[in-house]
N, C-alpha and C positions, 0 to 999 in steps of 0.2 A: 829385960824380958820383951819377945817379942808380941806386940799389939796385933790382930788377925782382923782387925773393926780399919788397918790401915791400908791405903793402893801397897804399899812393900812392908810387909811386917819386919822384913829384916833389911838392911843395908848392904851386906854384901852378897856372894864376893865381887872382891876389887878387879877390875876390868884390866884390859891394857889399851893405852891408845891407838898405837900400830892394826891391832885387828880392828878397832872400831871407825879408824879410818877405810881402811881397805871396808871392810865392809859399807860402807858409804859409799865409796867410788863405786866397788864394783856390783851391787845390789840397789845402789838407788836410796832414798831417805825414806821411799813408804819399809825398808827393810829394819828401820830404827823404830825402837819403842817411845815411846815421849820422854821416859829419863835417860834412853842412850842420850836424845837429841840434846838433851839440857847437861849432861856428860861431856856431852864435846862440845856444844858451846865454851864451855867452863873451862876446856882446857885453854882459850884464847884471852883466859884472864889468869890462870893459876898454869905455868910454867910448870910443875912439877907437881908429884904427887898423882893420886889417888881421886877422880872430880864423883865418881859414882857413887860411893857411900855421903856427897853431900847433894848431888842431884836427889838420888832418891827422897832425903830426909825433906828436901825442898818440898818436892810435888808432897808428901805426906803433910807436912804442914800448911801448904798452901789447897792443897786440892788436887792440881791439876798443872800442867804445863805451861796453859795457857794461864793461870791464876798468878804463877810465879812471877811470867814476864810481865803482867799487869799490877801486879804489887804495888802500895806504895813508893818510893825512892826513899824513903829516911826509913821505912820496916826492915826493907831489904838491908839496907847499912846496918842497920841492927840487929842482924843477923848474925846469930855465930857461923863462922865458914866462910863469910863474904865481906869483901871489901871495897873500895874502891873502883878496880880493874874490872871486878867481878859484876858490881851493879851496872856499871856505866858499860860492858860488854850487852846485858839482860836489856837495859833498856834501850840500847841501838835495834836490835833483832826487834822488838815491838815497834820503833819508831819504821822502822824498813818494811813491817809486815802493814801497818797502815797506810806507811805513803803510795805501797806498791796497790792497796784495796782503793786507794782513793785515786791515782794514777787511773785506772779502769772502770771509775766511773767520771772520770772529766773528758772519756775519746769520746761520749755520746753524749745529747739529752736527758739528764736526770731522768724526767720521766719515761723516758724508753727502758732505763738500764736498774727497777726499781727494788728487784731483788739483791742487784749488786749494793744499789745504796745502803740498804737495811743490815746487806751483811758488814758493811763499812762502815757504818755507826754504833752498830753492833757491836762489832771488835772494839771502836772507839770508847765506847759510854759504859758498857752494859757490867762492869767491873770497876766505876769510880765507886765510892767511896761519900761524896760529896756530890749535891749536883750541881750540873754543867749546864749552860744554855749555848749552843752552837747557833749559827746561823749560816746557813747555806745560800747565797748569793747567785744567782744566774742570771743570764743575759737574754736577748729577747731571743734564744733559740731554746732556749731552758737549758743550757751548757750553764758546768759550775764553772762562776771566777774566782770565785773563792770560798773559804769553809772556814770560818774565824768561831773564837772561843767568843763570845760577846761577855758574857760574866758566870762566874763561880762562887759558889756559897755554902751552907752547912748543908746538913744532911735531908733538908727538905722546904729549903727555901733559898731564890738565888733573884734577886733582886733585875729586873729586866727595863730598859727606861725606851719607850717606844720612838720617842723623839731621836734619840741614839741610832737605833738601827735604822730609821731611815736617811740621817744623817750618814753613815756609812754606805746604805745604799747607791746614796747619790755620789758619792764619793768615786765607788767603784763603775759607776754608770749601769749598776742591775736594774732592772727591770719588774723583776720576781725575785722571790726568798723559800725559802723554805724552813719553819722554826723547828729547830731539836733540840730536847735537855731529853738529860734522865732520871729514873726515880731511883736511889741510891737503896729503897725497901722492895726493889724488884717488883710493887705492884706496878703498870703502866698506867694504870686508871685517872684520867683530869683528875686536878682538883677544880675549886671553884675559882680559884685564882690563877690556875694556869688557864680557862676557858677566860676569864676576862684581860686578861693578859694579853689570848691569843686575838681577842675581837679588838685589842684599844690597836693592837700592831697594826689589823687589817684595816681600820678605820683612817689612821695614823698616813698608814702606806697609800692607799685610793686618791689620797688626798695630791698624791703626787707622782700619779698612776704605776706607783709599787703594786705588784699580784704578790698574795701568800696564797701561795699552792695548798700548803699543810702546815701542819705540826704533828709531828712525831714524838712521841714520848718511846725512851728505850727502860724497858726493863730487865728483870732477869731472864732469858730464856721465851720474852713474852714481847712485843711492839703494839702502841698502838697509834693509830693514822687518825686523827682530827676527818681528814675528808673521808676517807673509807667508812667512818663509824659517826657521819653524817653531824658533824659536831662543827663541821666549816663549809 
């Protein structure tokens, strides 16, 4: 029976590939829906058949397009309809859509380019699961030299060792940082430990003229800036 509370109450009907290609070439990708696009993804892991009555079911159980490509990697396998081919296709296109977000914000100074960055973290964070603590690394022009994962933890605690990061700092010869995790309950709000976390960093770092520009907390739909919201 078909659900009406779902984005596709129903799954079909079955598409063909032929026109959804041409339709692609000759209309461009804003002319695809978000399950064609995830349709023809899927043909590049599943050879044959029918990819549309399991895109649709996809975004119905995930959400969204974007939900699907950011899925866990062992849910996705666990998936009826998907295998192998099929997850390791899904997570290439998300690893390509972030290298490409993060690509356009390393041709300038972080802080020139600061709506690209928030959407590039955004993309990144705002869909784990668990929280992440990144760090953003720059050099004395505030160019990114690099974007490392520093640690990963449960779903509301992720262990951060200040000594650590500026030991990599010095490493990569930064200058400045910039701290991001996320809140995996979509609030962005500090905790009391993320705020004393973020002053041992800075203290930590001064001491070896490392600058922390900020801390970024990403949430659902929501960011919050340590220095914007006078907290650094």
């Amino acid at each position: 029976m078909a659900n009406p509370a779902l984005p596709f109450p129903s799954t079909g009907p079955h598409g063909h590939r032929a026109r959804m290609r041409d339709k692609l070439l000759e209309r461009g990708p804003d002319a695809l829906a978000d399950y064609e696009m995830l349709e023809m993804l899927l043909f590049l892991a599943i050879p044959k058949g029918d990819t549309k009555p399991l895109a649709k079911a996809l975004i119905n159980r995930f959400g969204s397009f974007a939900n699907v490509l950011a899925a866990p990697q062992q849910v996705l396998l666990d998936t009826r309809g998907l295998g192998q081919h099929s997850v390791a296709a899904l997570k290439l296109v998300q690893a390509a859509a972030l290298r490409l977000a993060r690509a356009e914000v390393m041709e300038a100074p972080v802080l020139n380019k600061w709506d690209r960055l928030i959407d590039y973290l955004t993309a990144a964070l705002a869909r784990e699961t668990t929280e992440q603590v990144r760090i953003l690394f720059l050099d004395t022009k505030n160019r990114l030299i690099a974007d490392e994962a520093q640690a990963r933890g449960t779903v509301n605690h992720t262990p951060v060792y200040p000594r650590e990061v500026v030991r990599r700092a010095l490493e990569l010869h930064a200058t400045a940082l910039i701290l991001v995790h996320n809140h995996p309950s979509g609030d962005p709000t500090p905790s009391r430990a993320d705020i004393e976390m973020t002053q041992e960093i800075r203290t930590a770092g001064a001491v070896m003229s490392i600058v922390v520009h900020d801390h970024i907390i990403i949430g659902k739909g929501r960011v919050l800036s340590f220095r914007q919201g006078g907290l650094l």
